[in-house]
N, C-alpha and C positions, 0 to 999 in steps of 0.2 A: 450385415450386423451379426456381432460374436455374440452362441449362446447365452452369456452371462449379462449381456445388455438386453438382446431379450425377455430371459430374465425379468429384470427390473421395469423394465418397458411394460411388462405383462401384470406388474403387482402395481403400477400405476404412481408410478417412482417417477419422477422429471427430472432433470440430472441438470450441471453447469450452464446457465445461461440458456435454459429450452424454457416453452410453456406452451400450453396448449390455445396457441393463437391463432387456428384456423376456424375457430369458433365466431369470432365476431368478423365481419367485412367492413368495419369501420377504421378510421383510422389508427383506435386506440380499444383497446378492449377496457370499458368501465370495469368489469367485475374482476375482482381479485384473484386468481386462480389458485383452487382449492388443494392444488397437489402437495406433501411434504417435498421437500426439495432442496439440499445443498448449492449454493451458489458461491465464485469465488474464482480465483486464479490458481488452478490448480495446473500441479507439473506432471506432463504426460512425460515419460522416459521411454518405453518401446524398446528397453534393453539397454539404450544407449545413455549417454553421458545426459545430454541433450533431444531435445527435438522440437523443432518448427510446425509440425502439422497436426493441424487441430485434430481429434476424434470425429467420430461418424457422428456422435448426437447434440456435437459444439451446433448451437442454431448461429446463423452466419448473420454479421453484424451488418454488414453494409446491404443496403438495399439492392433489390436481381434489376429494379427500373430507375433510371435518371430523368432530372428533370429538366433537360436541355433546351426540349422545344416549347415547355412552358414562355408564358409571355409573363411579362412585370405586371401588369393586372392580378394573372389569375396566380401569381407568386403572392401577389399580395392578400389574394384572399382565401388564399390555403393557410396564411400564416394567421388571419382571423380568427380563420375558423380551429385552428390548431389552442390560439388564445382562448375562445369559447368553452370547447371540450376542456381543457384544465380548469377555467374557473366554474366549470359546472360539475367538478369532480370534490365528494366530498373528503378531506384530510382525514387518517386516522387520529392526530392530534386532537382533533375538535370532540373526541368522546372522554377527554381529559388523559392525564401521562399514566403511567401507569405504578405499582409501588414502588418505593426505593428501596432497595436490600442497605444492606449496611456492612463495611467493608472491613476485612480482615485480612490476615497475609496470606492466606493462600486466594486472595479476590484476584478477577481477570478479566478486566476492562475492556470495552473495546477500545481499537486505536482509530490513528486519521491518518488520509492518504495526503501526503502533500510532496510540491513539488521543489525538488532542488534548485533554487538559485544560484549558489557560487560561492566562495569563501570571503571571509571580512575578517581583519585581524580586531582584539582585543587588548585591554592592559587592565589590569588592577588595581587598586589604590598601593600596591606598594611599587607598581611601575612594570609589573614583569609582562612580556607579552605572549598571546597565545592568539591560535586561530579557533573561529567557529564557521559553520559550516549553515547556510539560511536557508530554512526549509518553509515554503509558503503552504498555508492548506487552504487548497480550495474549494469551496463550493462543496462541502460533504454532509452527503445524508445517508442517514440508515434506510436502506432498501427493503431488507427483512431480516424477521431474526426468525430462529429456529432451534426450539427446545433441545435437550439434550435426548431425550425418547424419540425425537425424529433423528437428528443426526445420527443415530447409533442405526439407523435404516437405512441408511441415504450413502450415497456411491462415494466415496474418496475417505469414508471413516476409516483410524488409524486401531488397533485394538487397542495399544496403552493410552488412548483418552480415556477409554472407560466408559460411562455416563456419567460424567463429571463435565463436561462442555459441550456448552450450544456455540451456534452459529451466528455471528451476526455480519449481514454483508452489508459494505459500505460503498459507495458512489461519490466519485469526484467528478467537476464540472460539466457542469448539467450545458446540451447544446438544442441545435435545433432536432425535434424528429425526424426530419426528412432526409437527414445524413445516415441514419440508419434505417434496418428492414421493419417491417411489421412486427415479426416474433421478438427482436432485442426490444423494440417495445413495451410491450407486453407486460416485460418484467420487472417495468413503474409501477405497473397500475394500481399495487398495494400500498403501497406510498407516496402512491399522487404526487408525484415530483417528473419534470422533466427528464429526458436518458440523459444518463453518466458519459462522459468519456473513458472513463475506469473504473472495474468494478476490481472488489477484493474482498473476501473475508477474514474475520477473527475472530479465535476461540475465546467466549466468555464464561464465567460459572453463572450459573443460576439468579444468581442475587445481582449480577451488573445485567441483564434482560434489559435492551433498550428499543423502546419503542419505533414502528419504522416511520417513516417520512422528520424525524426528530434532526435539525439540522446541529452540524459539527464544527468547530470552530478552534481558533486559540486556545480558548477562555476551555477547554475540557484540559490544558496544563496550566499549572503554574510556574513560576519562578523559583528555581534548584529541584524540580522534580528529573528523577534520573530517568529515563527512556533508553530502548532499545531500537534502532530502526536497520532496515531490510531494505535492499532493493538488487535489481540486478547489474553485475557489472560490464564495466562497456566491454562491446563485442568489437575485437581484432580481427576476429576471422582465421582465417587458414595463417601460423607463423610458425616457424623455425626455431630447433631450439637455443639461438642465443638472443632471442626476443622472448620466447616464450619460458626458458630455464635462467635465463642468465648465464648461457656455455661459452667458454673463453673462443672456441673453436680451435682453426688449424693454425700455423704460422703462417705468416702475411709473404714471407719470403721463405729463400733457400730452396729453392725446388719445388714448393707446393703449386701442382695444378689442380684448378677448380674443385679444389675441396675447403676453399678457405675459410666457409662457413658449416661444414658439415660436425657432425658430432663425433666422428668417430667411429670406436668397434663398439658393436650394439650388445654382443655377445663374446665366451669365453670359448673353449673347449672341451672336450674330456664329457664326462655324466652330468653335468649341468652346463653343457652348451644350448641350449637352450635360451630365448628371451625371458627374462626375467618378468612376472607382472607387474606392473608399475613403473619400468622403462621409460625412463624419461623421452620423449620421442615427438619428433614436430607432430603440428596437428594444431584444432579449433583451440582457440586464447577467448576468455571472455564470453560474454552471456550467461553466468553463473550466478545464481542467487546468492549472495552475501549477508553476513548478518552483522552488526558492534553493538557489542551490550554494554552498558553501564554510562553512556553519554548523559550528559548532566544539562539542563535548558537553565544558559545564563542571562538572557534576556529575551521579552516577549515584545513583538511588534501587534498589539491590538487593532491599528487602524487599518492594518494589510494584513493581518492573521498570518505574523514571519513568525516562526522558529527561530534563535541563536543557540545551536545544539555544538557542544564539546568536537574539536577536531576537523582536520581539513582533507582526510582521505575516505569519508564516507560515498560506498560501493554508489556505483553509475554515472551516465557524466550529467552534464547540466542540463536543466529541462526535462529532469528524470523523472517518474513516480516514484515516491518513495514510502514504506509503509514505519509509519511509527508507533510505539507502542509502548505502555507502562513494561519497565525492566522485569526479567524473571531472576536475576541475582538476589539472592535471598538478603544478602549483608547489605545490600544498597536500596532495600523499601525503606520506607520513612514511615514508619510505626506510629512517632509522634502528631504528625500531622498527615492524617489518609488525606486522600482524595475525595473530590466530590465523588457521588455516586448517585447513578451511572455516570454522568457527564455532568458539566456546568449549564443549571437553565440560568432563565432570566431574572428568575427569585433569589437566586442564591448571592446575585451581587451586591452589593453594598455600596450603592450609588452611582454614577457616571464611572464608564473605565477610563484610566488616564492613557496616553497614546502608546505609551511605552511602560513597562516594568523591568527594573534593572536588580542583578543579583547582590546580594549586600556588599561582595568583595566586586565589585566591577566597578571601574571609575567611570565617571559620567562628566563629559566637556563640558556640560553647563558649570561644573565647579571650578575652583580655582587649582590649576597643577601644583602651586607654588603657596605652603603654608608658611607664612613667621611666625615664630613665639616670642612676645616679648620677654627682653631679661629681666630679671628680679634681682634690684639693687636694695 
């Protein structure tokens, strides 16, 4: 362990996805653990572009023991007993939500994790066609939030946040515990919610503070609100640069041995023979964090919580996680009509939701494609 993690270790600092879960021998630690603490998918670099390997204080998700030799009985009565412990765990919800700040342009919401489906073309009542891109959210709860006076303590803070954002970490589909270890456990236990299959954080101001165990849904956008969403893009792997630059290469014929694909002279001569930095040059394509700002949600699927978001080349492939989020484009907030704040509860609605919500300019096949007017004689 590097100085600087001791460090923190030493002032009683708990860093991404750790807790102190050799406290209970149970299978879930009831009590909430009291440590400040940053959580979240944060990018370890090590110098490099990329990297695969977790840090020394990453606590390991999958559990060190299997449960192979279990029999279907005593399968069954772990998963009981798994059922008891949560319905004997009390919610933070049940001490009521907490205030609602009220929202302004510089506000900063949290987002939801959801998952890419695929693409679907559109038309709109004047007939023109476009693609959108169907992002489902699954299963998402607030795991915990964390004031702006702790993150400005906590490992991964950037200096230009300032104290101007907290933290709030969010969880997509909740599975069984026993696919993970004890410690990824653990770090339910403040909002009483089964483990996530994906965690992730977002930065909030003060006044969007959302409660944890508060579940996430559709219904936190509306219909034309503009969004920005995040994920990473599909990994190629190790390519060449006329896969990875688009380099015409060598000639196919006249002489060319086995270089038909190579790139050429890398370098010149003279005082700048030398590689140049930035060199275009084969190597790793893909696994890059990407980001599209200004996407626009032109139709909402309420009874599967889809997304219909702006565009068909949104970063990852299918089956992705994808992180979406109110836009930071200044000229594309919608002043007129904010947002709920923090999120859409169950009060704020205005009766039964209908299955779907379509954008004003989107045609909808229940209508007729074909208008007459009668003439006026």
């Amino acid at each position: 362990m590097s100085a600087p993690v001791k460090a923190w270790v030493s002032q009683g600092l708990v860093f991404l996805r750790s807790a102190n879960c050799g406290l209970d021998k149970g299978l879930l630690n009831r009590k909430a653990n009291n440590f400040p603490r940053a959580l979240g998918n944060h990018q370890i670099t090590r110098g490099r572009k990329r990297s695969t390997r977790h840090p020394s204080w990453f606590v390991p998700q999958q559990p060190s023991e299997t449960d192979e030799d279990l029999t279907a009985e005593n399968q069954e009565y772990i998963s009981e007993l798994v059922q008891a412990r949560y319905a004997q765990q009390k919610s933070p919800l049940k001490d009521g939500p907490w205030e609602r700040g009220v929202w302004t342009r510089s506000t900063r919401r949290t987002g939801v994790l959801a998952l890419k489906i695929g693409v679907l073309p559109q038309w709109t009542k004047e007939g023109h066609k476009f693609y959108t891109t169907l992002l489902q959210v699954l299963d998402n709860h607030v795991i915990r939030y964390n004031p702006p006076e702790v993150v400005r303590n906590s490992f991964g803070w950037q200096p230009y946040w300032g104290t101007k954002y907290g933290i709030v970490v969010v969880g997509a589909l909740s599975c069984d515990p026993h696919e993970f270890s004890k410690e990824y456990n653990n770090l339910f236990s403040e909002a009483c919610v089964p483990p996530k299959r994906r965690l992730t954080r977002f930065l909030v101001t003060p006044e969007a503070a959302i409660q944890p165990g508060t579940p996430l849904n559709a219904t936190h956008y509306r219909v034309g609100d503009v969004v920005d969403v995040q994920a990473k893009t599909i990994d190629h792997g190790f390519q060449g640069v006329i896969k990875r630059w688009g380099m015409k290469g060598m000639p196919k014929t006249h002489g060319t041995t086995k270089s038909h694909r190579k790139m050429g002279s890398a370098a010149g001569t003279g005082t700048k023979g030398s590689i140049w930095k930035g060199k275009r040059m084969p190597g790793h394509m893909g696994a890059d964090w990407r980001a599209l700002r200004g996407l626009t949600i032109h139709r909402i699927n309420y009874r599967y919580n889809v997304l219909y978001v702006t565009g068909p080349c949104l970063p990852g492939p299918n089956h992705a996680y994808v992180r979406v989020m109110d836009t930071v484009l200044p000229r594309r907030k919608n002043s007129d009509s904010p947002p709920l704040m923090p999120t859409c509860y169950p009060e704020d609605l205005e009766g039964p939701l209908p299955e779907e919500a379509f954008h004003d300019d989107l045609f909808q096949f229940t209508e007729p494609s074909i208008a007459y007017k009668e003439d006026k004689k």
